[in-house]
N, C-alpha and C positions, 0 to 999 in steps of 0.2 A: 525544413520547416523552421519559422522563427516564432520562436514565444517569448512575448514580453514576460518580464519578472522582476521584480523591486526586492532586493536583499536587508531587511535591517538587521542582520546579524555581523559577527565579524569573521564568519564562514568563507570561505570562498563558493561560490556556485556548484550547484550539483553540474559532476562532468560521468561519463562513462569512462569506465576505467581503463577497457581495453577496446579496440577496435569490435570487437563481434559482440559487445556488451547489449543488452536489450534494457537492461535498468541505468539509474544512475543513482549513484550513494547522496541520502538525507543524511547533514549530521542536527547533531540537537545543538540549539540555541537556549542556552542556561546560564545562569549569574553562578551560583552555584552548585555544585554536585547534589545531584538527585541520588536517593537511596530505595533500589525498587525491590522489598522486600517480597520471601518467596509466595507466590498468586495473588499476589502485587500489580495493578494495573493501570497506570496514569498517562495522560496525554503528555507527550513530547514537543514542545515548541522547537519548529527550523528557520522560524524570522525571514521566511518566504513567504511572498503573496505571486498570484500568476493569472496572467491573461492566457486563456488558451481559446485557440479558434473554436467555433462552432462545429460539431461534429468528432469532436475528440475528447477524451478524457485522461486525466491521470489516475493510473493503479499504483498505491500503495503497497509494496508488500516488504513481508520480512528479510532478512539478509541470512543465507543457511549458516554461514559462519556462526552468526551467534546462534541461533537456534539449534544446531550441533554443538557445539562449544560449550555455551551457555545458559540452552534452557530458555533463551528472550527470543519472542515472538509478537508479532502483531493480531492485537485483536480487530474486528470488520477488516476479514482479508480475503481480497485485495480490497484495499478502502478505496472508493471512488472520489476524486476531484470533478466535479462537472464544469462545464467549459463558462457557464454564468456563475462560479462560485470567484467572490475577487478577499476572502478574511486568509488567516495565515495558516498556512500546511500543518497541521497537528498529527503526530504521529502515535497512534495506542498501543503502548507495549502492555506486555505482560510477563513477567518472571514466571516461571512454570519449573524451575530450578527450587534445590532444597537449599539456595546461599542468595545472600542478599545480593544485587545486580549495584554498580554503579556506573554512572553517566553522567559523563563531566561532557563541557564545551567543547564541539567539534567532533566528537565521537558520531563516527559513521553508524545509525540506527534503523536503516530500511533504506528500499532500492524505490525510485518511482518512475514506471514504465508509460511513456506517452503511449496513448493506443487509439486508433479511429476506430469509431463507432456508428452503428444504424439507428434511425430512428423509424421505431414498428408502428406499423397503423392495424392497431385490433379489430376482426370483425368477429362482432357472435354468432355463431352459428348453432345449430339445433344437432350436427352430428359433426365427427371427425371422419375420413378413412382409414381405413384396415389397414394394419402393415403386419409383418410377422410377429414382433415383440408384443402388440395391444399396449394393454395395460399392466404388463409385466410393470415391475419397480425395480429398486437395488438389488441385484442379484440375479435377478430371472434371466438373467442371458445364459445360467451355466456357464461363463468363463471367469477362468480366476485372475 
């Protein structure tokens, strides 16, 4: 699949890193070093904009490296791109760490997964059918 995308940073293109990769690294698009102090939360600029076909979307999510590592995480995750959205990629981190985060230019900041998607057509209806779980919630399966 080909997706248009118009780069105004001085990034090179999000690539997949290895062959079986299912993400591809965003870095951030910044004049200067950002300081993301601890539960700390600001949007990231990657000076990406993208046409994505109808019927697909991009999932934003966080990188485990730094969230292992470092405490930084994406908040609305996986954040959705919708395929009529054409403004530039912003990325929500958040420091969850007890040390201030930094983030200079080109620093890889979250993965984004192309993924197809359905489009549901709701009807209301007056009942559901029985299955075994009902209206069990979190939990009520008994498995851990």
């Amino acid at each position: 699949m080909n997706i248009n995308i118009i780069n105004k940073s001085n990034n090179p293109l999000p690539k997949y890193q290895t062959e079986g990769s299912a993400g591809m690294d965003l870095m951030a698009n910044v004049e200067e070093t950002i300081k993301l102090k601890p539960m700390e939360r600001k949007v990231i600029s990657t000076g990406l904009f993208m046409e994505l076909p109808l019927g697909y979307e991009a999932q934003i999510r966080p990188r485990s490296g730094l969230a292992i590592k470092k405490g930084i995480t994406c908040l609305n995750t996986p954040g959705t791109i919708d395929a009529d959205y054409r403004g530039e990629i912003g990325v929500i981190l958040i420091n969850l760490s007890s040390e201030v985060f930094e983030i200079k230019n080109g620093d890889r900041i979250a993965q984004m997964v192309i993924a197809k998607h359905e489009v549901a057509h709701l009807h209301e209806v007056e009942l559901l059918s029985d299955t075994e779980r009902g209206a069990g919630g979190m939990g009520s399966t008994g498995k851990n």
